[in-house]
C-alpha positions as CSV (number, residue, x, y, z in Angstrom):
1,X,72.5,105.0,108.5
2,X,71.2,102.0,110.9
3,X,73.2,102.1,114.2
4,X,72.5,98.0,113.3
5,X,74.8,98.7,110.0
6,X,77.7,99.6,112.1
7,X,77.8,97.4,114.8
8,X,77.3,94.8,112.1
9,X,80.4,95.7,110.6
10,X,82.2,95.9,114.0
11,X,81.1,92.0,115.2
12,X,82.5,91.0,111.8
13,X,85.9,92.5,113.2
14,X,85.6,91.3,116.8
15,X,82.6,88.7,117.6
16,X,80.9,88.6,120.7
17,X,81.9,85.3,120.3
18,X,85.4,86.0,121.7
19,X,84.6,87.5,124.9
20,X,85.5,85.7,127.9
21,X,82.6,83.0,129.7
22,X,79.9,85.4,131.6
23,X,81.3,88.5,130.3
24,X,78.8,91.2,129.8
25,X,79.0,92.1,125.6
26,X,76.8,93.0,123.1
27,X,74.0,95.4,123.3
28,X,72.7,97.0,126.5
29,X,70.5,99.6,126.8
30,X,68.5,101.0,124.1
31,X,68.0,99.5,120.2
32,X,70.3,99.5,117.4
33,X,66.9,99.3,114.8
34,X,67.0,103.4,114.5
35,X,68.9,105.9,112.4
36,X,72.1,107.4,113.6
37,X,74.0,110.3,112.9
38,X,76.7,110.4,115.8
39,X,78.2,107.5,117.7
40,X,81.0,107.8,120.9
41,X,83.7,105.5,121.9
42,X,83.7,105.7,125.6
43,X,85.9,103.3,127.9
44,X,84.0,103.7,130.8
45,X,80.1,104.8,131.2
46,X,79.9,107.8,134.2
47,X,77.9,110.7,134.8
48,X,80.5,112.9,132.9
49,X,80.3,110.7,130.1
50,X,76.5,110.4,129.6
51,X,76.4,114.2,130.2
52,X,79.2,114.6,127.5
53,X,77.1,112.4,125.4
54,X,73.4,114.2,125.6
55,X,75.2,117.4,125.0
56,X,77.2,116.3,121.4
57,X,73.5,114.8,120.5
58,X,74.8,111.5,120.4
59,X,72.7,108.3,119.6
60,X,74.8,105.3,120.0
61,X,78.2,104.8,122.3
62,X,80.5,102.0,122.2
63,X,81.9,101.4,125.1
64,X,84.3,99.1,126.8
65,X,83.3,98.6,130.3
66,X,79.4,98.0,130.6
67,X,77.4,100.4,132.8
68,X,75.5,97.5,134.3
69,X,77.9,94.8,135.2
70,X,75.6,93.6,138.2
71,X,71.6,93.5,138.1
72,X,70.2,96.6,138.1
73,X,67.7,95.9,141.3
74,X,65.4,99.2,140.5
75,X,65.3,102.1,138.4
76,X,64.7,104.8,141.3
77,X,66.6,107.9,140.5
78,X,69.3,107.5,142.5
79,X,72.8,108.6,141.8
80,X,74.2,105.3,140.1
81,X,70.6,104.6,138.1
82,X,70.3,107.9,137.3
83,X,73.0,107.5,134.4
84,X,70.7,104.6,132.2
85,X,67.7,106.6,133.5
86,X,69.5,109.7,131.1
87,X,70.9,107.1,128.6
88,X,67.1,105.9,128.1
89,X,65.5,108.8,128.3
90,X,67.5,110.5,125.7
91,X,67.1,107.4,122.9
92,X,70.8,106.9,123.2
93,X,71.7,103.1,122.4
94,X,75.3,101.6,124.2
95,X,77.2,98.8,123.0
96,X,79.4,96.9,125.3
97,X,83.2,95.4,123.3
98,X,84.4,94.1,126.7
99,X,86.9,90.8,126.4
100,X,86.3,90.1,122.9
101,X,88.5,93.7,122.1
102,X,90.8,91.9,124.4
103,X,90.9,88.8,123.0
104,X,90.9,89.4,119.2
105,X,93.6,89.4,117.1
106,X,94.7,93.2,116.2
107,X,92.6,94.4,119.2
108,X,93.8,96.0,122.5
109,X,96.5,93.5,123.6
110,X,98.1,93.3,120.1
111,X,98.0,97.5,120.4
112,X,99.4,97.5,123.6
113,X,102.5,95.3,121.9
114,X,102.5,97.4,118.7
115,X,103.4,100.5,121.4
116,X,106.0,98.7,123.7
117,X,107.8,97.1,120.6
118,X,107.2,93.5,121.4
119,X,108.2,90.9,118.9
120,X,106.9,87.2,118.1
121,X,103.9,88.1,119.8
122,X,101.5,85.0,120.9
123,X,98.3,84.6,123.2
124,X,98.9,84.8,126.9
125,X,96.3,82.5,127.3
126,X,94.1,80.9,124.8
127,X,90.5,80.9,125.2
128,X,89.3,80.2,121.6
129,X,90.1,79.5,118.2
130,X,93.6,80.0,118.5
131,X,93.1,83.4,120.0
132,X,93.2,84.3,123.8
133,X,93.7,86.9,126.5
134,X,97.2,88.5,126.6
135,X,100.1,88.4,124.8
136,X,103.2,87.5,125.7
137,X,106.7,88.3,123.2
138,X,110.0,89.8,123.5
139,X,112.0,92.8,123.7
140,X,115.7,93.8,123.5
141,X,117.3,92.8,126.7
142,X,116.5,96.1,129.1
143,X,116.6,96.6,133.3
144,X,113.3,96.0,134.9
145,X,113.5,99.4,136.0
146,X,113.7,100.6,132.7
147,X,111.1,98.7,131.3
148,X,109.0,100.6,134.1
149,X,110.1,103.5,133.2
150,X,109.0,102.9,129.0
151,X,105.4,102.0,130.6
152,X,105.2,104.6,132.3
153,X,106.0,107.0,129.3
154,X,104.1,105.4,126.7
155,X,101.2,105.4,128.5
156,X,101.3,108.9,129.8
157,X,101.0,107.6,133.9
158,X,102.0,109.5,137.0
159,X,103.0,106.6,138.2
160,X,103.7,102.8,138.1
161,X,103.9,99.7,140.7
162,X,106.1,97.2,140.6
163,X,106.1,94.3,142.2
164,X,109.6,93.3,143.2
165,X,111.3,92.4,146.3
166,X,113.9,94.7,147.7
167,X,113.9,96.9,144.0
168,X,115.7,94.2,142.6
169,X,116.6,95.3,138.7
170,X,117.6,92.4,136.5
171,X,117.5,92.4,133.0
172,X,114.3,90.9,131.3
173,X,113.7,90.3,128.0
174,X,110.2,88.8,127.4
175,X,107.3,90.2,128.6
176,X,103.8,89.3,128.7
177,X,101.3,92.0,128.5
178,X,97.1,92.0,129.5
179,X,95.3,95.2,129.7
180,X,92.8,95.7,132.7
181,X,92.9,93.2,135.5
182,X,95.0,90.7,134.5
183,X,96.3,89.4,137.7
184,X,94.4,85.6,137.3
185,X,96.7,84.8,134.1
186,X,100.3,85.4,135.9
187,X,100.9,81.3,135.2
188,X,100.2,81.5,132.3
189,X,103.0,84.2,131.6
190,X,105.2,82.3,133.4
191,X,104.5,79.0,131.3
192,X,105.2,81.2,128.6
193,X,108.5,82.1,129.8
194,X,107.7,85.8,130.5
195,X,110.7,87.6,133.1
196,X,107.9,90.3,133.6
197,X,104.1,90.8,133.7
198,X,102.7,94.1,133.2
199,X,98.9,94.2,134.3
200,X,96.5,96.3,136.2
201,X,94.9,96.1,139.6
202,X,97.7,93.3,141.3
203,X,96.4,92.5,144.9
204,X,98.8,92.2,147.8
205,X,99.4,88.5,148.3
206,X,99.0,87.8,144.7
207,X,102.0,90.2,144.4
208,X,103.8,88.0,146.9
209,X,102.9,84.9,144.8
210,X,104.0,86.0,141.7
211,X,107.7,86.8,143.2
212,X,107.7,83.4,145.0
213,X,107.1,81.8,141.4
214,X,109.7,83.9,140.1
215,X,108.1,86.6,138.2
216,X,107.8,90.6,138.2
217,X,105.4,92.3,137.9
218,X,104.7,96.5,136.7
219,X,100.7,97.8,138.1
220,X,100.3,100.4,135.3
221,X,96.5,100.5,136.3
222,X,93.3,99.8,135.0
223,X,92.9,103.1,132.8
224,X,95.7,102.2,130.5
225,X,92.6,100.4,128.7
226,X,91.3,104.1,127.4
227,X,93.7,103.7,124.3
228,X,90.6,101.8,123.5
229,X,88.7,105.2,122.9
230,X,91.2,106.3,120.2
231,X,91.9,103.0,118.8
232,X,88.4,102.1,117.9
233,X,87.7,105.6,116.9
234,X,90.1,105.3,113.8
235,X,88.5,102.2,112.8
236,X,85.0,103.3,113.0
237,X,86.2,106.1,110.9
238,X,88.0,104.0,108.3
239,X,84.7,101.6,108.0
240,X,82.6,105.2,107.7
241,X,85.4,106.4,104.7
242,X,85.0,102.5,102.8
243,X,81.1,102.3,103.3
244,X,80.6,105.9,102.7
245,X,78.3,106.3,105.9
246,X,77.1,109.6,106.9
247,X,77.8,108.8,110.6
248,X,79.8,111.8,112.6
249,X,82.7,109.4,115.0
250,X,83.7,111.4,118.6
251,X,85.9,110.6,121.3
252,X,84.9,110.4,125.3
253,X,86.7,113.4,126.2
254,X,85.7,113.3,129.7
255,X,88.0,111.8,132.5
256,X,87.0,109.1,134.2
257,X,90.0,107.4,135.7
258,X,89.6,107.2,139.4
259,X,92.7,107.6,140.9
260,X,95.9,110.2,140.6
261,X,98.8,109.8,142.8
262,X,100.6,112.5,145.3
């Protein structure tokens, strides 16, 4: 089949469209005009993964996170270039799903609800026809440290932050939810009415901010995002069973979270 054929089918499900103002989406490197017979969902583009890639003789990867976010300003084989330099010169095509997989409705967000058990689930923050980054619903009344713990567990971390003064534990029972770095939106979960905000990459003061305001906060990380990889796998596979598309789907098995805690 056409790797155009697929990715067709995928925009009708989540549009470039959606994707947050200057956000890098859509095609990247490489052509979607050529026959494929194995595509990879990837989360994040590294050595490991392109290596992983050339190896399962794939031709097109969907990924999340673009391997060129800022202007690329030479192709000289150095350790960084050296990773499109092996995308090109092995014909293999990637496809960037940044914020529109956030922003659409049954996308990351909404899966990210589906696994803590949120209820009347709404946008965080709307950015376009109704739709927006985030969600923010509720839960059975539960301690904060609790809910930590639930994170944690669901999404198979060594560890969690939370941003709380003095390990204060209230109860909380609405939570707002928005995968990746998150931190800009905390308002917006608090006009919302959210006890708690559970979001990746909080900086220091911000942390301070959000307690002054009078909101939690749990750092789960960046990487809880790589649901994405199994998540878009199923669906790829469910289009390839409807269409009946002669297109093998893999999965990034290569790590590529930078961090581990002691």
């Amino acid at each position: 089949m056409k790797a155009s054929q697929l990715i067709e089918r995928y925009e009708a499900f989540c549009p470039p469209g959606l994707s947050l103002e200057g956000d890098v989406v859509g095609l990247q490197i490489g052509t979607l005009d050529k026959e494929i017979s194995k595509v990879m969902v990837a989360l994040d583009l590294r050595e490991q993964t392109v290596r992983e890639a050339v190896e399962q003789g794939v031709e097109l990867i969907i990924v999340k996170h673009a391997p060129i976010f800022r202007p690329l300003k030479n192709l000289v084989a150095s350790p960084q270039n050296q990773m499109v330099l092996d995308l090109v010169k092995h014909d293999i095509a990637v496809y960037v799903s940044h914020t529109n997989i956030d922003v659409v409705e049954g996308g990351l967000n909404d899966w990210f609800c589906d696994l803590l058990g949120l209820t009347s689930v709404e946008p965080l923050s709307e950015t376009v026809d109704g739709q927006g980054i985030g969600r923010v619903g509720n839960i059975t009344q539960t301690n904060f440290e609790d809910l930590a713990s639930k994170v944690k567990e669901i999404f198979q971390l060594d560890s969690v932050r939370l941003v709380s003064y003095d390990r204060a534990n209230p109860t909380v029972s609405r939570v707002a939810i928005c995968g990746g770095s998150g931190q800009s939106f905390y308002k917006d979960a608090l006009k919302k009415g959210a006890n708690v905000y559970i979001t990746g990459d909080i900086y220091y003061h911000t942390a301070q901010e959000m307690l002054t305001d009078g909101l939690l906060a749990i750092d789960p990380g960046h990487h809880i995002e790589v649901l994405f990889i199994e998540k878009i796998a199923q669906l790829l596979r469910s289009w390839t069973a409807e269409n009946s598309w002669e297109v093998d789907v893999v999965q990034a098995q290569a790590t590529t979270n930078p961090f581990y805690h002691l």
